[in-house]
TIMI-885661 format. One record per residue (C-alpha): x, y, z. Coordinates in pm, 1 decimal. Layout:
N
<node px="X" py="Y" pz="Z"/>
...
This chain:
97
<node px="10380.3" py="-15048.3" pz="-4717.8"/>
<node px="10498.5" py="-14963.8" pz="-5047.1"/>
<node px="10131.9" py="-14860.9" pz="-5123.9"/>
<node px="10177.7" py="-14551.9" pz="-4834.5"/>
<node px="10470.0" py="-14459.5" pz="-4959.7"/>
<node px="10379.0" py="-14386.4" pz="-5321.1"/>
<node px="10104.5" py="-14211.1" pz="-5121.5"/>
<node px="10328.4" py="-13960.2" pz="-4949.3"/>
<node px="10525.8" py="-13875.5" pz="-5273.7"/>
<node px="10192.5" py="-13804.7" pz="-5412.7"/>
<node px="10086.2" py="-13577.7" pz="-5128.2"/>
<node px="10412.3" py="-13387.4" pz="-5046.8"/>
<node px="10344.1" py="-12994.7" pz="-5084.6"/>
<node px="10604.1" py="-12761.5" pz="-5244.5"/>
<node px="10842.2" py="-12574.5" pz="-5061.3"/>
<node px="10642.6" py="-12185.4" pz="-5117.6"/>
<node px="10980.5" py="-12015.6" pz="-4996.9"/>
<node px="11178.0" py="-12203.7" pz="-5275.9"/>
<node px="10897.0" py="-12118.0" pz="-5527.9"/>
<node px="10938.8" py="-11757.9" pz="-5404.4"/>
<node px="11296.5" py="-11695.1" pz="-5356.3"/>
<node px="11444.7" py="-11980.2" pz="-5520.4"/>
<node px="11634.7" py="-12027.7" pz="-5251.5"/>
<node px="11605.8" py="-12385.1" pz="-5046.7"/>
<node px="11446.3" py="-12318.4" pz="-4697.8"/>
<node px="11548.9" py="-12455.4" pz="-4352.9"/>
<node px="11295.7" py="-12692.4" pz="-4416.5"/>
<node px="11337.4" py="-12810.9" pz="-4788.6"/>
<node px="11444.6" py="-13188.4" pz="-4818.1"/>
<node px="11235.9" py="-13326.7" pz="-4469.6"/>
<node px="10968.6" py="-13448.5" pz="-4672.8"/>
<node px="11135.9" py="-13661.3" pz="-4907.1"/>
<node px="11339.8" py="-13754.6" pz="-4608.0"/>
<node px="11098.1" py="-13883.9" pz="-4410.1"/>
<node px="10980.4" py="-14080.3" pz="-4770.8"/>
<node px="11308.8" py="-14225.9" pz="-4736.3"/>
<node px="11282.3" py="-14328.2" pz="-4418.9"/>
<node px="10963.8" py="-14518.7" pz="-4501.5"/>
<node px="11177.7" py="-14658.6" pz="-4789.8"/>
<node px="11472.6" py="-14809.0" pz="-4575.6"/>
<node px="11730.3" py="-14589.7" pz="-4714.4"/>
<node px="11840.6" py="-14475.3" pz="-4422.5"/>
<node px="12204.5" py="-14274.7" pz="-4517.8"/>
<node px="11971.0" py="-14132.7" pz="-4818.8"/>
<node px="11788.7" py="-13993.8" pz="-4562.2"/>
<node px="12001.1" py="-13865.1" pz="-4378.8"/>
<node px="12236.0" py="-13663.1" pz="-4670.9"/>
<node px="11885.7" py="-13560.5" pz="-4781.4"/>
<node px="11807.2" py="-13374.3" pz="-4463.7"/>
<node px="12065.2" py="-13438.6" pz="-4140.9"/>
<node px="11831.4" py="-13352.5" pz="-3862.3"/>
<node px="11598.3" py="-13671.4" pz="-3978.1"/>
<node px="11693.5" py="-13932.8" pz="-3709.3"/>
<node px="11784.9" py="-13630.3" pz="-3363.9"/>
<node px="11360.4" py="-13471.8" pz="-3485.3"/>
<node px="11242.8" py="-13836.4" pz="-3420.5"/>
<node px="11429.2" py="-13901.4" pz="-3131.0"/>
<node px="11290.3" py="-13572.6" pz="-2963.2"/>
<node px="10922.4" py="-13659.1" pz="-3118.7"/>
<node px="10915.4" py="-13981.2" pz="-2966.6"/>
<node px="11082.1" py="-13886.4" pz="-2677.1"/>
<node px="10793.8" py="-13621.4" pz="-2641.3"/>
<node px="10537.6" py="-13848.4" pz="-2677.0"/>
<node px="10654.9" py="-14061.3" pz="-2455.3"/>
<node px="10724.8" py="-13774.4" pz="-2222.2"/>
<node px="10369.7" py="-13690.6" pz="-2201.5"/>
<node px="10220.6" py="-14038.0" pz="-2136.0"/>
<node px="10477.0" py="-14094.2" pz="-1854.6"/>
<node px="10569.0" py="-13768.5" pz="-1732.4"/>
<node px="10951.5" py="-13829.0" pz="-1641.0"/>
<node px="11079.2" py="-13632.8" pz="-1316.7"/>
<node px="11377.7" py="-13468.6" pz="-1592.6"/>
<node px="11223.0" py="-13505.7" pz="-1920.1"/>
<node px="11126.3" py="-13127.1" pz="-1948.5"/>
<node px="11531.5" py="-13072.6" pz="-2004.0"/>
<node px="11573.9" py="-13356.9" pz="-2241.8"/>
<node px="11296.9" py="-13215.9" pz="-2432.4"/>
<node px="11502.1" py="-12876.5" pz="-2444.8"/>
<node px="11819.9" py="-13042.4" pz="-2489.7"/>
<node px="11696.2" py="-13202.6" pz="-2814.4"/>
<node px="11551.0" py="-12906.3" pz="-2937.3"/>
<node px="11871.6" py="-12712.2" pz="-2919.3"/>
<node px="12071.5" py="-13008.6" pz="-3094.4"/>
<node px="11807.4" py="-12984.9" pz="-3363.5"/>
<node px="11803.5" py="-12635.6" pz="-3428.9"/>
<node px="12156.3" py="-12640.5" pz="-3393.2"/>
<node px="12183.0" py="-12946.3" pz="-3708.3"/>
<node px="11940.5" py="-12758.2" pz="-3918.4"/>
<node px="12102.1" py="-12448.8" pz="-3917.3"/>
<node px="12440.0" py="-12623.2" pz="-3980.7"/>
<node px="12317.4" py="-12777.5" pz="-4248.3"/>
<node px="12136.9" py="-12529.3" pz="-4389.8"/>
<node px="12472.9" py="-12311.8" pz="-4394.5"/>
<node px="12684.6" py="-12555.4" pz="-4520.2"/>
<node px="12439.7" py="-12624.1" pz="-4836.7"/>
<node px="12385.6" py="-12289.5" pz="-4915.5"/>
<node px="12742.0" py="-12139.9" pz="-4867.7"/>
């Protein structure tokens, strides 16, 4: 495990809106999340980038979704998205204001 995760440090592309602007996107910080998330440091994660843990609830909720086609899971689906959106834009106010 520890071999993959080297691996995805390796890989992880730059942030071209930072490199731009220098100004942290919406985005900035999932990557090295999800790295920590590989790692087990779980509240690094999630003070690295908040909406972690709700994107892969709704992810595996959608995947699951689509193999089983639940009668209500079009509005979960949407529900999720909203509370993510709504967390990254948070976020991304309180770290740049």
């Amino acid at each position: 495990m520890l071999f993959i995760i080297k691996g995805i440090e390796e890989y992880m592309l730059p942030c071209m809106w930072k490199k731009t602007f220098n100004v942290d996107c919406m985005g900035c910080g999932m990557q090295r999340s999800i790295a920590l998330v590989f790692e087990g440091e779980f509240v690094a994660a999630f003070y690295m980038y908040p909406a972690i843990y709700t994107l892969i609830a709704m992810f595996t909720f959608l995947f699951i979704h689509l193999k089983f086609h639940f009668k209500n899971g079009h509005k979960i689906i949407l529900g999720l998205f909203i509370l993510n959106i709504s967390i990254i834009v948070i976020s991304f106010l309180i770290k740049t204001f």
